[in-house]
MISE-210828 format. One line per field, with one value per residue (C-alpha): residue in three letters; x, y, z. Coordinates in pm, 1 decimal, padded with zeros to 6 digits, m for minus. Layout:
REM residues N
code = ALA ...
px = X ...
py = Y ...
pz = Z ...
***
This chain:
REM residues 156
code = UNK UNK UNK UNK UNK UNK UNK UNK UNK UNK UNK UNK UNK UNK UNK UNK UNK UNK UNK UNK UNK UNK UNK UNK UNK UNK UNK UNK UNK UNK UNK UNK UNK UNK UNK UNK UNK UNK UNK UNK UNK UNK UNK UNK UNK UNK UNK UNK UNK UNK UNK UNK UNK UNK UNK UNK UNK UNK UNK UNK UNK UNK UNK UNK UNK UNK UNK UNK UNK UNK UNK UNK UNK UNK UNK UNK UNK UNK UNK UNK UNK UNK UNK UNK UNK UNK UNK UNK UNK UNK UNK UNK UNK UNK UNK UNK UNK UNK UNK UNK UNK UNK UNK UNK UNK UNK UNK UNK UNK UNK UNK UNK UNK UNK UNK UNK UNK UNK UNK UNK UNK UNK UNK UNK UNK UNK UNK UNK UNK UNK UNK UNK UNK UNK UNK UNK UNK UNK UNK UNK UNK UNK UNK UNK UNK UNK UNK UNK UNK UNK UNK UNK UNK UNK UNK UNK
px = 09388.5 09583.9 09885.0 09794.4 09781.2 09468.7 09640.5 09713.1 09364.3 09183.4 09466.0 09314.5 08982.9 08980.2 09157.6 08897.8 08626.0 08756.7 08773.3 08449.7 08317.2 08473.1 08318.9 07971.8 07972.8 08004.8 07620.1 07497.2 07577.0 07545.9 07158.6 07137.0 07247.5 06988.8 06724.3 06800.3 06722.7 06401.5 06165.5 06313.0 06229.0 06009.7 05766.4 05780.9 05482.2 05241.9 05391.2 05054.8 05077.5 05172.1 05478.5 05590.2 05610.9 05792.0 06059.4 06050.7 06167.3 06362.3 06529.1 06554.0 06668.0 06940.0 07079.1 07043.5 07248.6 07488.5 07580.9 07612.1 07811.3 08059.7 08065.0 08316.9 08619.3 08554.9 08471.8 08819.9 08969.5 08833.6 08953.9 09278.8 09527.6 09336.3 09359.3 09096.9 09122.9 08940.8 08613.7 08639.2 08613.0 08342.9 08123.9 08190.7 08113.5 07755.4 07766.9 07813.7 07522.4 07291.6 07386.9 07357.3 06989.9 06907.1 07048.5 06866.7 06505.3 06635.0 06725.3 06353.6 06179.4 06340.9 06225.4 05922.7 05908.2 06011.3 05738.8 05502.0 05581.9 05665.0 05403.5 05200.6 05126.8 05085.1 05416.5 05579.2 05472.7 05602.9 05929.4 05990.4 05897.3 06150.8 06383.0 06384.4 06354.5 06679.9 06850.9 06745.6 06899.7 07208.8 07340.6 07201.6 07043.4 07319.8 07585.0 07438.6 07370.1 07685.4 07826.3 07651.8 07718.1 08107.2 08133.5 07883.1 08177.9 08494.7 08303.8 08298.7
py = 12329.5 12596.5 12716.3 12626.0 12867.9 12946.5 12688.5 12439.5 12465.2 12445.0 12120.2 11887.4 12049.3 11890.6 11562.7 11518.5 11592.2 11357.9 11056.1 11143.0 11105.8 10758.6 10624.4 10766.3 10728.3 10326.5 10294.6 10511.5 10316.9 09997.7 10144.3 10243.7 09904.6 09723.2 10023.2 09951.8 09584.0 09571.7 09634.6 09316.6 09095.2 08851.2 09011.0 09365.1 09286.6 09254.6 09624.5 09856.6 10228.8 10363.5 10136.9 10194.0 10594.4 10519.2 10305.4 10599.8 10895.8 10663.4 10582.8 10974.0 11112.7 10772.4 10875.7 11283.6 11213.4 11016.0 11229.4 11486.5 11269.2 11224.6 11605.1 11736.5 11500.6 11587.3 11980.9 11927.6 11777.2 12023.3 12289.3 12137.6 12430.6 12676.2 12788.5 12894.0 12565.6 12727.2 12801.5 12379.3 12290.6 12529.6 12406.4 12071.8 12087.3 12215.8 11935.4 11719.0 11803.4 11819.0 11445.2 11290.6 11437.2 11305.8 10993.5 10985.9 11036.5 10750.6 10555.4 10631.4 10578.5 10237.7 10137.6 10231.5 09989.7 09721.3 09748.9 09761.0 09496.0 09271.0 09388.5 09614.3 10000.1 10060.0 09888.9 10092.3 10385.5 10351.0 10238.4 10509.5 10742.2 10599.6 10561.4 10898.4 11031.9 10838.2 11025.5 11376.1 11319.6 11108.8 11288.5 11651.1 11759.7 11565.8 11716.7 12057.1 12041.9 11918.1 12186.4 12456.6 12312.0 12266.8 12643.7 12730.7 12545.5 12724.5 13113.5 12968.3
pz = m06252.3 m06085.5 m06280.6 m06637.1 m06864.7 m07144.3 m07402.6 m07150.9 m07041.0 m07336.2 m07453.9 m07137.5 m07205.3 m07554.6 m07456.0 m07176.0 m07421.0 m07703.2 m07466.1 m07310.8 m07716.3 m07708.7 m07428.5 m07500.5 m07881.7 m07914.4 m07679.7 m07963.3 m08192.6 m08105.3 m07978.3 m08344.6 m08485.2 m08272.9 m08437.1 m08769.2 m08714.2 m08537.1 m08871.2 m08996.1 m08677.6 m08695.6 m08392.9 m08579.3 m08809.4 m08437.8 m08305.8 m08335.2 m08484.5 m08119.4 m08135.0 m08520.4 m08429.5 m08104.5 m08303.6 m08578.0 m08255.3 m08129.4 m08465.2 m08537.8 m08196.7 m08177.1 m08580.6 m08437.6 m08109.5 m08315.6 m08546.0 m08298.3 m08076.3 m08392.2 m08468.9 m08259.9 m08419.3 m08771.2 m08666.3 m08475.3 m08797.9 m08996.6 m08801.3 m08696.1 m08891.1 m08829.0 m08506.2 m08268.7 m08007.6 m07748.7 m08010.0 m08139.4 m07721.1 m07712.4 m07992.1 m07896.6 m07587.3 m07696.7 m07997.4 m07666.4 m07450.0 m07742.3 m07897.2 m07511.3 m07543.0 m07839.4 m07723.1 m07389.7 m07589.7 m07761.9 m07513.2 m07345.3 m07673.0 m07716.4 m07349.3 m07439.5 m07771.6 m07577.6 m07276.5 m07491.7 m07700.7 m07351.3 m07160.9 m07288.1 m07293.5 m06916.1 m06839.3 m07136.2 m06992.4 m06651.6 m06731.2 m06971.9 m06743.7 m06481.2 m06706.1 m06853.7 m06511.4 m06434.1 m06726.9 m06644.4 m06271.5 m06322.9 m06671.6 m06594.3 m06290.9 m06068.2 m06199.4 m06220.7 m05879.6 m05719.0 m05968.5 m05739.5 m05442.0 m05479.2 m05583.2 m05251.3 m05098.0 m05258.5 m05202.3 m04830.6
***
């Protein structure tokens, strides 16, 4: 925004980024409640090998992206008299990014657990692939690429 000045910035910079953690963090976790829960389901014991090391990714990347996901409050807390605002944005910004990819190989890895429990491996397969597909445009390439366009624009 045009007139603020470095602190302002990097003030609505962190508020923006704290309630952008709130609104992704409670999908990862109620993904990783619904993880934790599948061994102990009654259909669990019938998942082949392929299926118990999909659960197992999807079980590390959901805890990874989670925790990641919850980093930048407590790095924020942690940091919170010491200064150096612009640096806690900064890291979590990159904690961010990194815990929505862990959470998007999640995601895919869970959709593939499923299929193939429903409906069997060739089903899995293709939906995971759409689906992760679907990630990679709408969360990254998307944006990236109306990012390049708008600043095309603004040189104009």
């Amino acid at each position: 925004m045009s007139g603020e000045s470095d602190k302002e910035r990097t003030d609505r910079q962190l508020l923006e980024l704290l309630n952008e953690l709130r609104v992704a963090l409670p999908g990862a976790q109620v993904l990783l409640g619904f993880l934790l829960t599948v061994p102990f389901a009654t259909r669990f014991g019938r998942v082949d090998h392929a299926g118990r090391i999909a659960l197992f990714a999807c079980l590390l990347s959901t805890v990874g992206g989670t925790l990641l996901l919850m980093a930048p409050p407590v790095y924020h807390r942690l940091r919170w008299d010491l200064g150096g605002k612009a640096d806690v944005v900064r890291i979590a910004h990159r904690l961010f990014l990194a815990g929505t990819s862990l959470l998007g190989i999640g995601i895919t890895a869970s959709v593939f657990l499923v299929g193939d429990v429903l409906f069997g491996t060739a089903a899995a397969v293709a939906s995971t692939t759409a689906v992760g597909l679907l990630i990679v445009a709408i969360w990254y390439a998307f944006p990236l690429l109306r990012g390049r366009r708008s600043e095309i624009r603004h040189e104009e």
